[in-house]
C-alpha positions in Angstrom: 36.0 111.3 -130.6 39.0 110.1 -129.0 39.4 106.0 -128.2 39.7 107.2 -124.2 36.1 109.1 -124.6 34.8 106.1 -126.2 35.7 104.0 -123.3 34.1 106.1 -120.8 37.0 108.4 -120.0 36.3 112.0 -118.7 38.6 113.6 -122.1 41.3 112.3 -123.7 43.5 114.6 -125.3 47.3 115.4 -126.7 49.5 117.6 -125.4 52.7 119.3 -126.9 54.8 121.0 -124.9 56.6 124.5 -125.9 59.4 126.0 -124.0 57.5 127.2 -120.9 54.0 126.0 -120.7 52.3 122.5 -121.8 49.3 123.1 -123.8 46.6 121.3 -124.5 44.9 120.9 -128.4 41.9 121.8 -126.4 42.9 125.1 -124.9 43.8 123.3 -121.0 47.1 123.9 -119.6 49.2 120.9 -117.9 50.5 122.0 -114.1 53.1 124.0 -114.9 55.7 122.7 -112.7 54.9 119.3 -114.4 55.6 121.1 -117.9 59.0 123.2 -116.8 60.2 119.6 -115.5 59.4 118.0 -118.9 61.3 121.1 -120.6 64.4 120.0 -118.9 64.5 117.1 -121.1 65.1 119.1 -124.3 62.0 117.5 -126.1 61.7 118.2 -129.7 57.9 116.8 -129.0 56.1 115.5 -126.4 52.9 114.0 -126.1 50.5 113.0 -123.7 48.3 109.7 -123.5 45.4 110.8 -121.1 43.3 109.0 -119.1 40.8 109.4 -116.5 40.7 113.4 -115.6 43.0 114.7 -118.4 46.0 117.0 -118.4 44.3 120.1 -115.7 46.5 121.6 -112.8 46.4 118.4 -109.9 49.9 117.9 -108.3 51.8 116.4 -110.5 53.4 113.9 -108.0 50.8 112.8 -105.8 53.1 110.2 -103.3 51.6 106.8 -104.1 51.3 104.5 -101.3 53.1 100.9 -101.0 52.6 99.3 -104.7 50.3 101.6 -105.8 50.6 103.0 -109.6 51.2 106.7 -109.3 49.4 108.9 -112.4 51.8 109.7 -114.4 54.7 107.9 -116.5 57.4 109.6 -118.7 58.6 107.5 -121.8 61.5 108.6 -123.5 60.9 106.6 -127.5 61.7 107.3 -130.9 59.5 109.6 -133.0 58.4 109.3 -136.5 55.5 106.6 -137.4 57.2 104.6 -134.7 57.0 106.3 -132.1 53.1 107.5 -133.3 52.4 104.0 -133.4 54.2 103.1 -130.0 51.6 105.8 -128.4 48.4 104.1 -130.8 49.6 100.7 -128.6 50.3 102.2 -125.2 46.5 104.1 -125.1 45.2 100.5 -124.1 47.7 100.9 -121.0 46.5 104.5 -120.1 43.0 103.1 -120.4 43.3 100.0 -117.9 45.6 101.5 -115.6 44.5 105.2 -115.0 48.2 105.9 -115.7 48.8 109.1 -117.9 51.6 108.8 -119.9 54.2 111.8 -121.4 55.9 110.3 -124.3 58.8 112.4 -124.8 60.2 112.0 -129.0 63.7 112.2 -129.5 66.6 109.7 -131.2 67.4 106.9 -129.0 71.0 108.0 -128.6 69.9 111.3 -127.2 68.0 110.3 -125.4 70.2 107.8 -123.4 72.6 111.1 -123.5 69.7 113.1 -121.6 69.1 110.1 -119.0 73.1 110.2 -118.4 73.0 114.4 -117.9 70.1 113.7 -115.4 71.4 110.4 -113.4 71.3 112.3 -110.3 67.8 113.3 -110.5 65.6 111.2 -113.4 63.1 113.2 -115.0 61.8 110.2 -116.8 60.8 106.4 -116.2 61.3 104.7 -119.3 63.6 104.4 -122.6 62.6 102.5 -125.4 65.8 101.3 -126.5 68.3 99.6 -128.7 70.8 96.8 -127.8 73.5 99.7 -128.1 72.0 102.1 -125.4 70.9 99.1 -123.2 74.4 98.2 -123.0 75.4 101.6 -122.5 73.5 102.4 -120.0 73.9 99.3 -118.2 77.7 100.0 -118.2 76.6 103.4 -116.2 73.9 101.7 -113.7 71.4 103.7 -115.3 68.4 100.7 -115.4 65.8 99.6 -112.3 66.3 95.8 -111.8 63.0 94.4 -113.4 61.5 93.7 -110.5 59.9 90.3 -111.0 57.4 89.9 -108.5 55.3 93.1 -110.5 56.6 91.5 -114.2 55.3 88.5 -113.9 54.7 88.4 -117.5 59.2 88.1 -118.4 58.7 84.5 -118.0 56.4 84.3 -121.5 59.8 85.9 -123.3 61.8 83.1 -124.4 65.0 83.0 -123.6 67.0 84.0 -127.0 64.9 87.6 -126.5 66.1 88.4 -122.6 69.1 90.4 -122.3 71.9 89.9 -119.7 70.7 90.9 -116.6 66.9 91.5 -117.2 67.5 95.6 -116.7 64.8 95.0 -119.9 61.9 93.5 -121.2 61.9 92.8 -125.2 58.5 93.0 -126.1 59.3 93.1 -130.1 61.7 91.9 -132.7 63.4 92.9 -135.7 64.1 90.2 -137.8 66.0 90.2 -141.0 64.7 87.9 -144.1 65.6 87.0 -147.5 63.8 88.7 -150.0 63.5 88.6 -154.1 62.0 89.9 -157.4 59.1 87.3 -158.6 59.9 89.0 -161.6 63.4 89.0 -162.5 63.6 85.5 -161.0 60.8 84.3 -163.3 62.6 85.5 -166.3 65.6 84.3 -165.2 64.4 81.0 -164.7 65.3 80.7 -161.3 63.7 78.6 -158.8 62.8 81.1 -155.6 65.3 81.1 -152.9 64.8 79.6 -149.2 67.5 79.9 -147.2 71.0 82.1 -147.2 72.9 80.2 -149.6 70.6 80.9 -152.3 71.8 84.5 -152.2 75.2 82.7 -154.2 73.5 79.9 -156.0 73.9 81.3 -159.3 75.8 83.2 -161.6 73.0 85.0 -163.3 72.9 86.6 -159.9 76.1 88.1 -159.9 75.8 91.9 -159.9 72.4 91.8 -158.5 72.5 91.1 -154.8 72.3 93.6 -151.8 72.3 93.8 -148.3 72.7 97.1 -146.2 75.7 98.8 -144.9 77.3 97.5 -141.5 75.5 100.0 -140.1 72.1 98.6 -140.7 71.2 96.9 -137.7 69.4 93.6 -140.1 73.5 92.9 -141.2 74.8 93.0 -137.8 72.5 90.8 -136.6 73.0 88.1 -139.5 77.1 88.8 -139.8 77.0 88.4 -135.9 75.3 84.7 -136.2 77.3 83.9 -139.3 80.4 84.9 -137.1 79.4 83.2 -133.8 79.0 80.3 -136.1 81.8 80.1 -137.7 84.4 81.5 -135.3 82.2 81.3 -131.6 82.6 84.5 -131.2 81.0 88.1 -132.1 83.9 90.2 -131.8 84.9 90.5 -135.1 82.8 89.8 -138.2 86.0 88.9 -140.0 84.7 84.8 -140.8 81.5 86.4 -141.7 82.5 89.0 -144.1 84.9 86.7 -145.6 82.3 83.9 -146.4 79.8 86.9 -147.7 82.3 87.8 -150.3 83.5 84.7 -151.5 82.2 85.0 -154.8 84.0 88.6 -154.9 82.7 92.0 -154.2 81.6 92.6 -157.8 78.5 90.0 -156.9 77.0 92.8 -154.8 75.1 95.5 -156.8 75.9 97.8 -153.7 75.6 97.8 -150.1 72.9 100.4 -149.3 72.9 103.0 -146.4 69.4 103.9 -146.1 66.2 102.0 -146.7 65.3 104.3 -149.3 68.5 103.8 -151.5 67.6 100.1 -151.1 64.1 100.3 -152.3 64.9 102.6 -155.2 67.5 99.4 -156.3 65.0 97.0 -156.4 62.4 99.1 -157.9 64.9 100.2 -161.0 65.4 96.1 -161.2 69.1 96.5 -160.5 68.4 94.2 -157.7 66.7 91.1 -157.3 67.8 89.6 -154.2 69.2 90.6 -150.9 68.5 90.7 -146.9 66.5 92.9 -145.4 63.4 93.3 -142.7 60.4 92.0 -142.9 58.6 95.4 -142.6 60.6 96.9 -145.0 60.0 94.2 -148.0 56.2 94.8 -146.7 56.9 98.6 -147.4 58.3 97.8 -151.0 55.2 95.0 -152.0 52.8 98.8 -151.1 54.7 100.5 -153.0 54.1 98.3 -156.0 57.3 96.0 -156.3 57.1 92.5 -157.4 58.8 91.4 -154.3 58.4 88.7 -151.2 60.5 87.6 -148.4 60.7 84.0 -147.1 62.1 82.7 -143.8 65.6 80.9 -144.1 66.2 78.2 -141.9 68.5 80.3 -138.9 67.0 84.1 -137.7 69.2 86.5 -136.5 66.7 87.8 -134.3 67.0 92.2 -133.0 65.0 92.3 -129.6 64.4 95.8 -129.1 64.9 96.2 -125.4 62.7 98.6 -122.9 64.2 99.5 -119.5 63.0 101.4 -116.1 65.4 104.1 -115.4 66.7 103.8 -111.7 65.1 106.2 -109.8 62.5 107.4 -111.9 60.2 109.9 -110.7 57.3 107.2 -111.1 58.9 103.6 -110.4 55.6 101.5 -109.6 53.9 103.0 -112.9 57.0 101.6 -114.8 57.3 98.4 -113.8 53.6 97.6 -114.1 54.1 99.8 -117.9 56.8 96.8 -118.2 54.5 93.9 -117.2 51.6 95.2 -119.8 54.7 95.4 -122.5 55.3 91.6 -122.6 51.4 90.4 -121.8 49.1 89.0 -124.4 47.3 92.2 -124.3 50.2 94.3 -124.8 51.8 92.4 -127.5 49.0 91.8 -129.5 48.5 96.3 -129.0 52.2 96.5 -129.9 52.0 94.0 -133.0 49.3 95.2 -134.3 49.9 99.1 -134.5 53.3 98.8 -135.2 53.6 95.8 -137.5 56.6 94.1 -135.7 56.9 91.2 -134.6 56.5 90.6 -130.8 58.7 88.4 -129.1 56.1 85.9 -127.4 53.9 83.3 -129.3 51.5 85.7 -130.2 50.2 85.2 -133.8 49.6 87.9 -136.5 46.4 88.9 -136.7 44.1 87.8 -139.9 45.0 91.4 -141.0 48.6 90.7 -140.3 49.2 87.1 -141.9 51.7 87.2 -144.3 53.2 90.2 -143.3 54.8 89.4 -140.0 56.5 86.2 -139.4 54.4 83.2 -136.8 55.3 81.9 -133.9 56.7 78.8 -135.9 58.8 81.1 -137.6 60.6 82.6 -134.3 61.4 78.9 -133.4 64.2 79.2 -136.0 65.6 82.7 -134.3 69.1 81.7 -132.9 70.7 83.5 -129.8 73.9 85.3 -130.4 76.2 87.6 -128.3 74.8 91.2 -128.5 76.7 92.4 -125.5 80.2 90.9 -127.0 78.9 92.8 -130.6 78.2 96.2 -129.0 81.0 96.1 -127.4 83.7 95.3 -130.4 81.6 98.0 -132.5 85.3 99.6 -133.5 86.6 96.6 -134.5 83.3 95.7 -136.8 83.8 98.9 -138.8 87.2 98.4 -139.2 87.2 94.9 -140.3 83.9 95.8 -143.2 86.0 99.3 -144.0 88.8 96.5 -144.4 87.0 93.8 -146.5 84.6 95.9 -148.2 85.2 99.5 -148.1 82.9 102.6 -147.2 
């Protein structure tokens, strides 16, 4: 029985949505003027959190009056086991609000492409985003003002998480760590590392250190505070890129594209130290590696920003889905189902402890210029293609 039956809720129930018609897993049909709306997004899934009377024929836009939450909400979010366990978290919004919510899968930059190809008349209310497409689409008005008298809960985000212009809330965080082989360092008779320059303390390290490509969001974040330090300034990684290979490129094993590549080096014992996510040493400890990751003394910390899209068909809904995002309730919803950090002082839960980083850890995260990063992304792959090669 489904979480929203269990709390009293008429049915609760998902839907997926084929070319014409929504249907329903059990045998209902969403109101088909709703569903030929949703097509016009190009979904390659979409789902639907239900609560109160489920996904039957009522008018799909009842007008709302001054304030009040209207009954649906269309979220545009990754899919994968993100975007499943975005719509585990968001259920506990469905249930309090009597909002229904359409969660429409797709990758983040297509779907910032679909909100551009339907600026004159929104089809959806919110994006979950990157820094990338929240610049983006700021640069093309496409973001509702967070409208602080509904989101009352911005204030509990610390500063270093808001983004210029609060067109966002950042309810969660991406955080790269250091991470290393108990093993190989054991044998090695190395002490275990604690902050970033223990990633060039020794020479028996040389040939076994990694961090991603440029690509990988975790080394943009730490090149950008390593440049912003160095240089004041995030333009160009140069300073940062420099200092990284100042032992010589030959004391990096490789720089990995993918997670999996990374994984498969540190499982084959090729590498034994390197920067990565939190969530992703957490993924290589289930899969059996002798690893752990420790906090260094400066965070590079990824907000992941959320914004309203101006003119959505459901505004109140999404800025009250907004407020929920960065409340105690939402956060500890969010952290928990998707094991990322939020970006308030919400601690890990007993079941979490050691695998996300506390609230005394995210004192250490230090601000740097996204916008100014984004921005200059042509320069950053020209300077690493430059320095480092493809």
């Amino acid at each position: 029985m489904s979480a929203a039956l269990t709390r009293g809720h008429e049915r609760a129930f998902w839907c997926a949505l084929p070319v014409s018609l929504s249907q329903c897993w059990d045998g209902s049909q969403m109101d088909r003027r709703y569903a030929l709306r949703l097509t016009g997004l190009a979904v390659v899934a979409a789902l639907t959190v239900v609560a109160g009377t489920g996904c039957g024929g009522s008018d799909p836009d009842p007008a709302p009056g001054a304030g009040e939450l209207e009954d649906r909400l269309v979220i545009m979010g990754p899919g994968g086991d993100l975007g499943a366990n975005y719509q585990k978290a968001f259920r506990q919004f469905a249930d309090s609000s009597g909002v229904r919510i359409q969660y429409v899968e797709g990758v983040t930059t297509a779907n910032l492409a679909k909100i551009v190809g339907q600026k004159a008349n929104p089809q959806a209310d919110i994006l979950l985003g990157t820094m990338e497409t929240y610049f983006a689409g700021q640069a093309q008005g496409l973001w509702a003002a967070v409208d602080k008298d509904v989101v009352t809960n911005l204030n509990r985000v610390p500063e270093w998480a808001r983004v210029p212009g609060d067109a966002a809330v950042t309810p969660l965080l991406n955080v790269p760590v250091l991470f290393y082989n108990k093993e190989k360092y054991a044998a090695a008779g190395l002490a275990p590392p604690s902050d970033y320059q223990d990633l060039f303390i020794d020479e028996k390290l040389r040939g076994h250190v990694a961090i991603p490509d440029v690509d990988n969001g975790y080394t943009k974040a730490y090149l950008a505070m390593r440049s912003q330090r160095l240089a004041g300034s995030t333009a160009d990684p140069t300073p940062a890129i420099e200092e990284l290979l100042a032992k010589g490129k030959d004391w990096f094993y490789q720089f990995p594209h993918t997670p999996a590549q990374m994984g498969q080096l540190v499982a084959s014992g090729q590498v034994w130290i390197g920067l990565d996510g939190a969530t992703r040493v957490n993924d290589m400890r289930k899969q059996g590696m002798p690893v752990e990751w420790v906090v260094p003394s400066e965070l590079a910390g990824i907000p992941l920003p959320w914004s309203a899209i101006k003119n959505g068909p459901h505004p109140n809904a999404a800025q009250a889905f907004l407020n929920w995002a960065v409340s105690p309730e939402g956060q500890e919803q969010l952290q928990t189902n998707t094991r990322i950090n939020a970006t308030t002082e919400v601690p890990p839960s007993a079941e979490l402890q050691g695998q996300l980083l506390t609230p005394e850890d995210l004192k250490k995260v230090v601000k740097f210029d996204e916008e100014t990063m984004v921005a200059s992304s042509a320069a950053w792959k020209a300077a690493w293609g430059k320095l480092v090669g493809a």
